[in-house]
Backbone atoms as SQL, in Angstrom:
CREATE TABLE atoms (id INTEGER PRIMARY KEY, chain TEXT, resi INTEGER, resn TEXT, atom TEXT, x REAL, y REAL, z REAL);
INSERT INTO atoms VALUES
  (1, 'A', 1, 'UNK', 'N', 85.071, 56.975, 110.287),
  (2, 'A', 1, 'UNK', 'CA', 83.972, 56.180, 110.815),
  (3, 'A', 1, 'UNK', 'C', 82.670, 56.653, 110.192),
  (4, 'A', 2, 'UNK', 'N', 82.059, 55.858, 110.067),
  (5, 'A', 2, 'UNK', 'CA', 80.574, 56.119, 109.284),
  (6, 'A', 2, 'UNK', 'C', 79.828, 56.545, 110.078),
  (7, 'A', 3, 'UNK', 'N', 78.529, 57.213, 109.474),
  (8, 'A', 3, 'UNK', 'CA', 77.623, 57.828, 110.662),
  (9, 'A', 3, 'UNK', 'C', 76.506, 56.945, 110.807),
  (10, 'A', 4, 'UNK', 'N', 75.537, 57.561, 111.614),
  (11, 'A', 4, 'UNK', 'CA', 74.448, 56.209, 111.601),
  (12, 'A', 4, 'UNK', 'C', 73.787, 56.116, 110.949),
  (13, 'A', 5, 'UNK', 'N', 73.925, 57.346, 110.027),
  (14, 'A', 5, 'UNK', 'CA', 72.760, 57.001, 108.590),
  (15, 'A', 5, 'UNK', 'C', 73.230, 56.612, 107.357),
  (16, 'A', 6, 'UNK', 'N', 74.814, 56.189, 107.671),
  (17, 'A', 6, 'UNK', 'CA', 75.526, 55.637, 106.965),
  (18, 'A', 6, 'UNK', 'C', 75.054, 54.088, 106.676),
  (19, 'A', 7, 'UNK', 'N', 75.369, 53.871, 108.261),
  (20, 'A', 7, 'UNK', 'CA', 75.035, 52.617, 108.337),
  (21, 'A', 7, 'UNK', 'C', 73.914, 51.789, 108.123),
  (22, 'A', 8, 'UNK', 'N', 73.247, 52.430, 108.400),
  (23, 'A', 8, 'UNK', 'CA', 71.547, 52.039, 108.016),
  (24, 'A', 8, 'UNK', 'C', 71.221, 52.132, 106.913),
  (25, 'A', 9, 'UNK', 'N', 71.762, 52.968, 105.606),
  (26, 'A', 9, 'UNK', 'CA', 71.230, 52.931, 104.243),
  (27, 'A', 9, 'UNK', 'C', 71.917, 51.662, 104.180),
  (28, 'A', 10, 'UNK', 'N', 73.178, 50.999, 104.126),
  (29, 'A', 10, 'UNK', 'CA', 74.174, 50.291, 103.774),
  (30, 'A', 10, 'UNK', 'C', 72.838, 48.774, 104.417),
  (31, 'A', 11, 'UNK', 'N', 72.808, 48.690, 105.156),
  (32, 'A', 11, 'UNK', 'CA', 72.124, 47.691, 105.825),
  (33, 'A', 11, 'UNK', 'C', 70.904, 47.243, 105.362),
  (34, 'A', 12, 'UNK', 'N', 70.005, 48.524, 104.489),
  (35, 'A', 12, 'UNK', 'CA', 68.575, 48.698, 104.242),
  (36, 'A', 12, 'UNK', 'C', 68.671, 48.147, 102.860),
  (37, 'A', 13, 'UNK', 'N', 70.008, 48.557, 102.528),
  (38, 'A', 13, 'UNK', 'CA', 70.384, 48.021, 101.038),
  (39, 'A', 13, 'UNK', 'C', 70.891, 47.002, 100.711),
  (40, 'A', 14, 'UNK', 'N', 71.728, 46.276, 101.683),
  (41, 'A', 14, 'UNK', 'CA', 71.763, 44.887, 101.948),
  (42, 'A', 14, 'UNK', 'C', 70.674, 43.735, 101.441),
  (43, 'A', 15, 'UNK', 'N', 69.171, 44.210, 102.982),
  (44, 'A', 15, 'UNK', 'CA', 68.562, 43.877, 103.040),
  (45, 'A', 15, 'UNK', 'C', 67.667, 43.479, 101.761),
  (46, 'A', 16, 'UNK', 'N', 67.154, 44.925, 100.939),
  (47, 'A', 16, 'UNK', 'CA', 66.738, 45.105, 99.606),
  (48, 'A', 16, 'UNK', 'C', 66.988, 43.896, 98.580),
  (49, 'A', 17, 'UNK', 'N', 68.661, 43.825, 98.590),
  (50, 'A', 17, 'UNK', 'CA', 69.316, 43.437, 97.769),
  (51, 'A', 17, 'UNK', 'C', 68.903, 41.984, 97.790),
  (52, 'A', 18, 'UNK', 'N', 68.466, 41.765, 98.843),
  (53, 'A', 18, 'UNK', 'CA', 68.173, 40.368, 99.202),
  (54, 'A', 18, 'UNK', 'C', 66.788, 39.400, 98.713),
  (55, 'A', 19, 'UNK', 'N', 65.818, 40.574, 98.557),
  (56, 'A', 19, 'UNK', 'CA', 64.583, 39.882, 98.705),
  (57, 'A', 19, 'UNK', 'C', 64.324, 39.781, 96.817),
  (58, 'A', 20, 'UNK', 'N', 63.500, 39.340, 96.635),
  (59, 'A', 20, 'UNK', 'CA', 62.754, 39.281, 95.330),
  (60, 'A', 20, 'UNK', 'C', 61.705, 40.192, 94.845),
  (61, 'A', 21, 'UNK', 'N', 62.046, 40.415, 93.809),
  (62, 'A', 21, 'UNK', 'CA', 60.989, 41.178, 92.731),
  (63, 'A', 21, 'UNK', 'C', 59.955, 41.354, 93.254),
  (64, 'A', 22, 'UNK', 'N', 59.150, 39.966, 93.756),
  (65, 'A', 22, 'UNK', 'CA', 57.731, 40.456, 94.113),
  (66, 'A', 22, 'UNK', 'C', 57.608, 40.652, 95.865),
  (67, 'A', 23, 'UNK', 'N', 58.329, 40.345, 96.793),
  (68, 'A', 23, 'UNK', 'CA', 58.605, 41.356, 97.458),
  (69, 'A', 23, 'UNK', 'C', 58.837, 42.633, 97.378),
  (70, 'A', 24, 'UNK', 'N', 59.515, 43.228, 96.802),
  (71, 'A', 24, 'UNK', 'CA', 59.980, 44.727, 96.388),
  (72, 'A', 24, 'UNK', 'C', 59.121, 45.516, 95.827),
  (73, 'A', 25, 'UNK', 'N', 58.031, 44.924, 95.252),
  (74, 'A', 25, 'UNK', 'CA', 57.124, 45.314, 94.669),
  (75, 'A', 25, 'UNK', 'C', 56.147, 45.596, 95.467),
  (76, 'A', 26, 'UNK', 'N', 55.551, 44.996, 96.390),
  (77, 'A', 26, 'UNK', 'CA', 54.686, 44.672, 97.697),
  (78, 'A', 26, 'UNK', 'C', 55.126, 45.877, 98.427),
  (79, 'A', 27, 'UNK', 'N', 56.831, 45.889, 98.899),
  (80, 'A', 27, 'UNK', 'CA', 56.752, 46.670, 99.842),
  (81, 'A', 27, 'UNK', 'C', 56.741, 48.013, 99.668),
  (82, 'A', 28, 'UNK', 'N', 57.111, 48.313, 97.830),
  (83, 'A', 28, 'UNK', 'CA', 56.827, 49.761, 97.385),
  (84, 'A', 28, 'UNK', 'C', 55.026, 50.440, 97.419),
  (85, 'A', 29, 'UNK', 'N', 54.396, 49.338, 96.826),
  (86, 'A', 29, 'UNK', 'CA', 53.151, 49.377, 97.202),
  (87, 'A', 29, 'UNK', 'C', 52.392, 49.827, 98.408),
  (88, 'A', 30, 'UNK', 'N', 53.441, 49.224, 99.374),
  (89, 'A', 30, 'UNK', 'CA', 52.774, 49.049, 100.480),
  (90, 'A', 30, 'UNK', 'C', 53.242, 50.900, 101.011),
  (91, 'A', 31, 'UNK', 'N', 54.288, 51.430, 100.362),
  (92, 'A', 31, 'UNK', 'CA', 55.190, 52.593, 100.844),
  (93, 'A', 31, 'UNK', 'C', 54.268, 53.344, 100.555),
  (94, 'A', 32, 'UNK', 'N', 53.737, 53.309, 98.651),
  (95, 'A', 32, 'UNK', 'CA', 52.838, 54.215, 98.036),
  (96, 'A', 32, 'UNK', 'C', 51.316, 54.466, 99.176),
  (97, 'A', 33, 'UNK', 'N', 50.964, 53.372, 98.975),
  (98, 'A', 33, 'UNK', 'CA', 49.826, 53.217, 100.132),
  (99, 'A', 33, 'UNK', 'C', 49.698, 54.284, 101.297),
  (100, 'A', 34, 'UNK', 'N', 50.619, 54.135, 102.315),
  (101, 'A', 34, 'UNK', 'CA', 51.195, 55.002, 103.075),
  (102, 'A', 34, 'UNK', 'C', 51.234, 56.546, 102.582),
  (103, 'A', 35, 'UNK', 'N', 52.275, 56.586, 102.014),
  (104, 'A', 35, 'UNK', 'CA', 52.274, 57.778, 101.489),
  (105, 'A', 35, 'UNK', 'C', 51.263, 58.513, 100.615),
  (106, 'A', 36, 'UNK', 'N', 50.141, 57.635, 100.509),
  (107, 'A', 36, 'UNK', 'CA', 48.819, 58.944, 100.177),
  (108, 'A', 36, 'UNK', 'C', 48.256, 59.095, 101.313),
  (109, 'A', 37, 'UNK', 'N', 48.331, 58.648, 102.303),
  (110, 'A', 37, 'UNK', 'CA', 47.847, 58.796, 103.623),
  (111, 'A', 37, 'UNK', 'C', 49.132, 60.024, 104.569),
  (112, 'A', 38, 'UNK', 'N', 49.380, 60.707, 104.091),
  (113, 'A', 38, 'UNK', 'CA', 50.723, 61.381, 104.060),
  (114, 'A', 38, 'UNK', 'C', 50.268, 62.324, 105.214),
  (115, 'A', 39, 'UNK', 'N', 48.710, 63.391, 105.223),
  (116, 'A', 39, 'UNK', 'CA', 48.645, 64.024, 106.158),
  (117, 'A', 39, 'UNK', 'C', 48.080, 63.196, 107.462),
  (118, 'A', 40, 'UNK', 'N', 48.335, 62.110, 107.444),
  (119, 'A', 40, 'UNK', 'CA', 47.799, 61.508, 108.779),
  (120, 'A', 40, 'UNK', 'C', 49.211, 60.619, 109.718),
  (121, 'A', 41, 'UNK', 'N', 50.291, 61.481, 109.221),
  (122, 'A', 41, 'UNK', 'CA', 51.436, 60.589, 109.732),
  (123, 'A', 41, 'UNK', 'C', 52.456, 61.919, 110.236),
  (124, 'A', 42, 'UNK', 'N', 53.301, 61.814, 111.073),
  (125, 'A', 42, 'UNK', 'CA', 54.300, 62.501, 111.786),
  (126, 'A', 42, 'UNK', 'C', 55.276, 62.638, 110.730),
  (127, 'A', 43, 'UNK', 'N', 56.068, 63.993, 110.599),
  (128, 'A', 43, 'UNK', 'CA', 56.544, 64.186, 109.674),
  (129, 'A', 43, 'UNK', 'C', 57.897, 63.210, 109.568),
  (130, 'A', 44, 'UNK', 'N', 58.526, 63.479, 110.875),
  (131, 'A', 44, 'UNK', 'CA', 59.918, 61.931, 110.555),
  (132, 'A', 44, 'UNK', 'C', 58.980, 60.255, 110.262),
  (133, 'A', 45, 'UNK', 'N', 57.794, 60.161, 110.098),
  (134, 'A', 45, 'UNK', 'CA', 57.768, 59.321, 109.202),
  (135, 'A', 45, 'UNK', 'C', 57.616, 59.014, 107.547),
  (136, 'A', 46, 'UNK', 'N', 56.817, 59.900, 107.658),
  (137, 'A', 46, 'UNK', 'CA', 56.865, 60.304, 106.262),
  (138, 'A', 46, 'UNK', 'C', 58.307, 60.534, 105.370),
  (139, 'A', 47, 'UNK', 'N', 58.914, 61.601, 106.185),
  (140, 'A', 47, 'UNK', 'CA', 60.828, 61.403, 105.782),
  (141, 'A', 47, 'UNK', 'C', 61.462, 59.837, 105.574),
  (142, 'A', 48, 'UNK', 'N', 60.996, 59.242, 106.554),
  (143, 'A', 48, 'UNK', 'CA', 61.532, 58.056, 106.659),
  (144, 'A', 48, 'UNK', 'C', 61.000, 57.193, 105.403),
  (145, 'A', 49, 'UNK', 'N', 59.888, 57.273, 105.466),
  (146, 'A', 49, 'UNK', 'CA', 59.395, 56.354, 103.499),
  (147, 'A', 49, 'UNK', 'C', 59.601, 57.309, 102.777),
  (148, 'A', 50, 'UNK', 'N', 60.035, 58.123, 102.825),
  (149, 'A', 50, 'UNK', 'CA', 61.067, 58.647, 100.912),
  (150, 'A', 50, 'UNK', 'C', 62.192, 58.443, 101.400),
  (151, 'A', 51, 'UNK', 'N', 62.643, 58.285, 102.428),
  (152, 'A', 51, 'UNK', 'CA', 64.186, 57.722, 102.358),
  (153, 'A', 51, 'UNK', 'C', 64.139, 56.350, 102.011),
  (154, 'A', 52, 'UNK', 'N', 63.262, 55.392, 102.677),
  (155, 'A', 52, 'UNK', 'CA', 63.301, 53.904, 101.995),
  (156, 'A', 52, 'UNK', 'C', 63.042, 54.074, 100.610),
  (157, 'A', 53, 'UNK', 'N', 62.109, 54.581, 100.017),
  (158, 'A', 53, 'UNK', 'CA', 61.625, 54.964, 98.779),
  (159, 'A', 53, 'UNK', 'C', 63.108, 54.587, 98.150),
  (160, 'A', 54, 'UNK', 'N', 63.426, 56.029, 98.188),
  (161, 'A', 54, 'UNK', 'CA', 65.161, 56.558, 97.294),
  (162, 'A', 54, 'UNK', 'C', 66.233, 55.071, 97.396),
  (163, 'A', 55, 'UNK', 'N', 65.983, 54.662, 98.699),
  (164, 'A', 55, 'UNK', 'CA', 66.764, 53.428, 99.010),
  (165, 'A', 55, 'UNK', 'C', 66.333, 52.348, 98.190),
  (166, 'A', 56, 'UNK', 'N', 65.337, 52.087, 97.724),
  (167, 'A', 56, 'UNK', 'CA', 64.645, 51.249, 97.018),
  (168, 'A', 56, 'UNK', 'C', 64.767, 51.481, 95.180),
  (169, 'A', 57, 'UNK', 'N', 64.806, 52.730, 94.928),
  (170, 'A', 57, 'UNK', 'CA', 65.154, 52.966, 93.651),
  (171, 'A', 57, 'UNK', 'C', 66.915, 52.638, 93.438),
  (172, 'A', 58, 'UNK', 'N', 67.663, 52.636, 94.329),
  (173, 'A', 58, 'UNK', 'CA', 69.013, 52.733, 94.361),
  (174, 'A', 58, 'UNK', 'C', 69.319, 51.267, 94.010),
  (175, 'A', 59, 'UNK', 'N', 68.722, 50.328, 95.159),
  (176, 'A', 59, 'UNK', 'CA', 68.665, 48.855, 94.949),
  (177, 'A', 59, 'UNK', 'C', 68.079, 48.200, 93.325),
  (178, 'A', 60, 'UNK', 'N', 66.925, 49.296, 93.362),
  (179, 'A', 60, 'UNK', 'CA', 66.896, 48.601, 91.318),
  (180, 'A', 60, 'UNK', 'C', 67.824, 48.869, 90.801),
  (181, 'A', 61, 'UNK', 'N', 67.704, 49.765, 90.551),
  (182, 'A', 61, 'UNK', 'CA', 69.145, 50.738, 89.737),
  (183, 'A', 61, 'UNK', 'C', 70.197, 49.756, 90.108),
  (184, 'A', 62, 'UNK', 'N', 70.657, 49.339, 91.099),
  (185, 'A', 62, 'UNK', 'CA', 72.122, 48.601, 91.364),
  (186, 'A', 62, 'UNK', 'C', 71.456, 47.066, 90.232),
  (187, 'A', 63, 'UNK', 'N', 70.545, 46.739, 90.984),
  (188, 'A', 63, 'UNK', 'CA', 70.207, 44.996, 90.114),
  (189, 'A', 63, 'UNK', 'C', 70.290, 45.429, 88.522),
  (190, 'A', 64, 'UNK', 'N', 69.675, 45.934, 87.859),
  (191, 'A', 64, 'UNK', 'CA', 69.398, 46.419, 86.963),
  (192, 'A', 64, 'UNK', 'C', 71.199, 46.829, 85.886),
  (193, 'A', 65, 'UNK', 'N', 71.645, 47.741, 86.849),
  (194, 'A', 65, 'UNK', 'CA', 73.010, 48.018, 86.122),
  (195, 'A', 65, 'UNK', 'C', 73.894, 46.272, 86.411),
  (196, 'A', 66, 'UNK', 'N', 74.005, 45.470, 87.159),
  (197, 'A', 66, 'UNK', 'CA', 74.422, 44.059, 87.166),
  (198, 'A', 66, 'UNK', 'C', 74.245, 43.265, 86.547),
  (199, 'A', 67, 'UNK', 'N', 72.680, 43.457, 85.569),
  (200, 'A', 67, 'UNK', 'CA', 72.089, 42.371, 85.038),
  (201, 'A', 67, 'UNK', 'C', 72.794, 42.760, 83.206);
């Protein structure tokens, strides 16, 4: 059985997989954004956008090796 952070990359990557270029682009932006604002956030959030981050490089990387 998978764990729950199994499930949630699988889902996040789904999701990813779904949207368009200039979505993906927006919402990395929007991650970067965030993340220079890095000392004004709780540390499980900050964890949490480099995990979308990594999740987000994984999803190019997948389109990218398909194309």
């Amino acid at each position: 059985m998978a764990n729950t952070e199994e499930i949630y990359s699988e889902a996040i990557l789904f999701i990813l997989d779904s949207i368009s270029s200039h979505e993906k682009t927006q919402l990395k932006d929007d991650i970067r954004l965030k993340l220079d604002l890095e000392r004004e956030l709780e540390p499980i959030t900050v964890k949490g956008l480099l995990v979308l981050k990594r999740l987000i490089e994984a999803s190019d990387l997948s389109r990218t090796i398909e194309s």
